[in-house]
N, C-alpha and C positions, 0 to 999 in steps of 0.2 A: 324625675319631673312628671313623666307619666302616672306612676302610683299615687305623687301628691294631687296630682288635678280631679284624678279618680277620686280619691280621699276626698276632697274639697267637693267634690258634685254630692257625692253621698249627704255629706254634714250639712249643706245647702238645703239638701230634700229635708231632714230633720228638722233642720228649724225651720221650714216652712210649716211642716206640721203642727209644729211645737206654736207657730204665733199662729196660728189660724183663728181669727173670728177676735184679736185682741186689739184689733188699730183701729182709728177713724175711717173711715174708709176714703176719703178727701183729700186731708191733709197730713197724713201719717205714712213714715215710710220708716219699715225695719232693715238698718241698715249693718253691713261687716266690713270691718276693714283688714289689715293685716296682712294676714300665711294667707286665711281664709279665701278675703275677696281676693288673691294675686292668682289662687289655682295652686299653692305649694303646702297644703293643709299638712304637717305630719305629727309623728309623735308628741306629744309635750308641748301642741302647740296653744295658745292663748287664745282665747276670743273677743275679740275686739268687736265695740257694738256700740247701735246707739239706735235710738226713738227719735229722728228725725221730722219737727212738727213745722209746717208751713200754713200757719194757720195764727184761729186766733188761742190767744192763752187760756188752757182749762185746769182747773185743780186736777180734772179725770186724769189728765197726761202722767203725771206722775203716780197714780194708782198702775197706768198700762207699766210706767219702767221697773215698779217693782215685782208685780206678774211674771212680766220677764226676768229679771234678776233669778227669783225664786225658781220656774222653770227652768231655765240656763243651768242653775245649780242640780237639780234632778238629774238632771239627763248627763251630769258629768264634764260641759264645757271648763276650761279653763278660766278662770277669771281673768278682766283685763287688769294691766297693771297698774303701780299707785298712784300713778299721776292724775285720774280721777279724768281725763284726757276722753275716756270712753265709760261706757257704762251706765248711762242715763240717759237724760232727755237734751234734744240740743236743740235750738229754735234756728230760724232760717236766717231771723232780722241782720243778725250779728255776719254771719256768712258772708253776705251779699254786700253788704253797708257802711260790715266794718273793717276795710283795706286800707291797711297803712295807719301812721296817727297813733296817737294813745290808746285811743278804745280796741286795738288791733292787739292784743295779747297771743304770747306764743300760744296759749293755749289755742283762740281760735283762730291764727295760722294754723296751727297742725292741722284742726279741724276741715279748715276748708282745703288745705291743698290735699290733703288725704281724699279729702271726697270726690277731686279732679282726678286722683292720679292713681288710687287704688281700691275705693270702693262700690259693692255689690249691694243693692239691694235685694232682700227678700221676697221671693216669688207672694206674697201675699196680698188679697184687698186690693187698695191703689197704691204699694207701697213703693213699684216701680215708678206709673206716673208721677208721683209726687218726689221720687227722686230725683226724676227726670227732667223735672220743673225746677228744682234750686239748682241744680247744676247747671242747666243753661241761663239762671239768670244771675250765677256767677261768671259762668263765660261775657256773657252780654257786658256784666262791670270790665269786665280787663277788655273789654274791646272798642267798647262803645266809650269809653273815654281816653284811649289810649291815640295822642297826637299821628301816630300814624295811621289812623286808618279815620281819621278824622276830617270831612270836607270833602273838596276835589281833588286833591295830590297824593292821590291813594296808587299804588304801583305793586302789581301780584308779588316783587320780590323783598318785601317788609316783612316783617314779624312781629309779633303780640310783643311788642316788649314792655309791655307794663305787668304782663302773664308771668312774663320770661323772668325776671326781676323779682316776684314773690317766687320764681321756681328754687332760684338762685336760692336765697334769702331763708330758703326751709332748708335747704341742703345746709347752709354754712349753720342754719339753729338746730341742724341735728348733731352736728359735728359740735356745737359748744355745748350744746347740753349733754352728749355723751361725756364729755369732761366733768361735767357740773356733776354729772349721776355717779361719776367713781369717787368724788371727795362727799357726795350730802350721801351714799348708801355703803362708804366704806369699804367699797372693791366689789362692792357683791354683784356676781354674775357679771363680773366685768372679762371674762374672757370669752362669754358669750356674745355678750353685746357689743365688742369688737371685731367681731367677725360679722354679724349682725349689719353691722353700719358698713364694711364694705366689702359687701353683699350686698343683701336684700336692700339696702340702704341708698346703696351708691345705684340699683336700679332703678329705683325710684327715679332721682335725682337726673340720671342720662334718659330714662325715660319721658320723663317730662319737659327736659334738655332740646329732646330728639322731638317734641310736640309741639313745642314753639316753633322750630327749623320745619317743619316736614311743608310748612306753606308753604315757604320761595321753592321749598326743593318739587314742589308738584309741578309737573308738565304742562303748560298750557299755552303750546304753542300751536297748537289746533281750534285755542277756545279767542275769545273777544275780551282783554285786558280790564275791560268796565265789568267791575263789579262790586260789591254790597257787604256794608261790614255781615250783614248774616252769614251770608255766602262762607266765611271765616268762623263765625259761630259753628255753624254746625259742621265744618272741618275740625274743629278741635273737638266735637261733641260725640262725634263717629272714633276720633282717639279714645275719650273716658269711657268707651263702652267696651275696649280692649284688656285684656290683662298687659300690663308691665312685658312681660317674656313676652307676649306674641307682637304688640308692636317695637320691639328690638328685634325680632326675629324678621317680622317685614324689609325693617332697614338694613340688616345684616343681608338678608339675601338680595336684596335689590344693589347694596354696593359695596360688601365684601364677604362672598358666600366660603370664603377659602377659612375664614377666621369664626365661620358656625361651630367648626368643636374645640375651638379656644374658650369661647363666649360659653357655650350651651353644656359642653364637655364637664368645664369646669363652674358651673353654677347646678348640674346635674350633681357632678361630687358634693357640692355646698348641703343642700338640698338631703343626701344620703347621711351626710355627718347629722344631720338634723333630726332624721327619721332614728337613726341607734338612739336606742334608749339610756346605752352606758356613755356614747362618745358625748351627748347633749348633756347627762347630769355630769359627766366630767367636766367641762368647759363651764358648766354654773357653777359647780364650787370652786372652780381655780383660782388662785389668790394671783393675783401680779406679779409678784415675787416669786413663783414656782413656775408661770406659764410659760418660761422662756427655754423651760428643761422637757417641757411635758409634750409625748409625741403628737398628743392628740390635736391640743394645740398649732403646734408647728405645723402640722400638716392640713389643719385650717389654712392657717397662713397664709401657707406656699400656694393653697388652693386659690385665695383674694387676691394674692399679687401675680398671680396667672389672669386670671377673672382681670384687673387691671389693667394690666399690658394690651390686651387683647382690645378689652375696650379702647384703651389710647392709640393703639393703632387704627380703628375702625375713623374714631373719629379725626385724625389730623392724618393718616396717612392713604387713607386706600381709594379717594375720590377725591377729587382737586374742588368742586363744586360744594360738598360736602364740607370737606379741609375749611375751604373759603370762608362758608358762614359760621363755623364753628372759631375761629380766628376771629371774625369779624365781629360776634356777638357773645362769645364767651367770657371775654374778661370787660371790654366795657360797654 
């Protein structure tokens, strides 16, 4: 874990240099999501990216995505993959506006919970403010109309649950679209991408689990009960500026520091299988039908249903408070 975060600083500088002097300076933010923005950069890993414009529409934007495209290539990043999910320009309207409903496509779910739950901006231009600025005024959507935090019957032990519900709701569409991707691409890299999803995948998912929850779970019995849907806003805002591992690691140590090298141990091994060059093209070319012989595999595995346990115990066992809300908010 430590060598990928290293990794990922480095690669961070690089393309900082690499988009220097190519954005609006206003309303353009060069954004990563991914290995990348988590701090788990390694071998063979993909670059996931986007021209995030908060502004008005200009034919220019899309001359900036292809600059980038071009550049990216140069320097030897990965491409992102073919779901076309990354890789261009993405406008904010859709982001912010369009939650739930028809116009709400997985494609911009992905988009936006990714932007909550695991992406970085580029040190360049305004391209942090301007990140800075659609993510809280995605926060502000799931807050600012969600019935609980709505009027005077506002009570510190609620939670976003209208947040919580698109958290839910990306988890269960990555779990059916891993299905969909092994019958529309014919197996391929399907024993990567199962281990992928619970991993890095199922981090996601507890982590932004764990983002919803961490309100009621905050102390505030020293503080004055009144207070302000912002107040909320920017509690969840100081989360997206987290990687994934280090706010599990907060909660880990705060209420079951005994189960740190269940959790870290075995997402440390995940992480090492990733960085081999030979164990990561192994597990891309495995067929289905071979994975269940192959040691490499298996000992993926055994590494996620470790990684698992650890997690289910964290969450239903090792704090009664904790236990509580995760009972109380996880299934309805």
């Amino acid at each position: 874990m430590t060598e990928a975060e290293v990794s990922s600083a480095e690669r961070l500088k690089v393309l900082a240099k690499l988009a220097d002097g190519l954005l609006p300076t206003d309303e353009g933010s060069f954004v990563v999501f991914g290995s990348l923005a988590r701090g788990e950069y390694t071998t063979g890993s993909d670059l996931d990216w986007t021209v995030l414009i908060d502004g008005r529409a200009d034919s220019l934007h899309l001359q900036i995505a292809h600059k980038l495209t071009s550049e990216l290539e140069k320097a030897g990043f990965g491409k992102p993959g073919p779901t076309e999910v990354f890789g261009g320009l993405i406008f904010s309207h859709d982001l912010v506006h369009a939650v739930g409903g028809d116009e709400d496509s997985n494609k911009n779910m992905t988009r936006r919970l990714l932007l909550l739950l695991e992406s970085t901006p580029i040190n360049v231009a305004g391209s942090v403010d301007t990140h800075a600025r659609i993510v809280q005024a995605i926060l502000n959507r799931y807050v600012q109309e969600d019935a609980s935090f709505i009027g005077s019957n506002k009570r510190p032990d609620r939670i976003p649950r209208f947040l919580l519900n698109d958290v839910v709701r990306f988890w269960r569409t990555m779990a059916v679209d891993y299905a969909n991707k092994y019958r529309a691409r014919a197996g391929q890299k399907w024993a990567l991408r199962n281990i992928k999803l619970r991993m890095s995948r199922k981090l996601l998912f507890v982590s932004g689990f764990l983002m919803c929850l961490s309100w009621a779970l905050e102390d505030r019995s020293q503080q004055d009960n009144d207070y302000e849907a912002q107040d909320l806003v920017d509690h969840l805002l100081a989360w997206t500026k987290r990687p994934p591992l280090q706010s599990l690691a907060e909660i880990v140590e705060r209420y079951a520091p005994s189960l740190a090298s269940d959790v870290f141990g075995n997402y440390d091994a995940f992480l090492a299988i990733l960085d081999d060059e030979s164990s990561r093209n192994s597990l891309e070319e495995l067929s289905p039908q071979a994975a269940y012989e192959d040691g490499v595999f298996l000992g993926a595995r055994e590494i996620a249903t470790r990684f698992d346990t650890a997690l289910t115990e964290l969450l239903f066992e090792t704090n009664p408070t904790l236990a509580k809300l995760v009972k109380k908010y996880g299934v309805f």
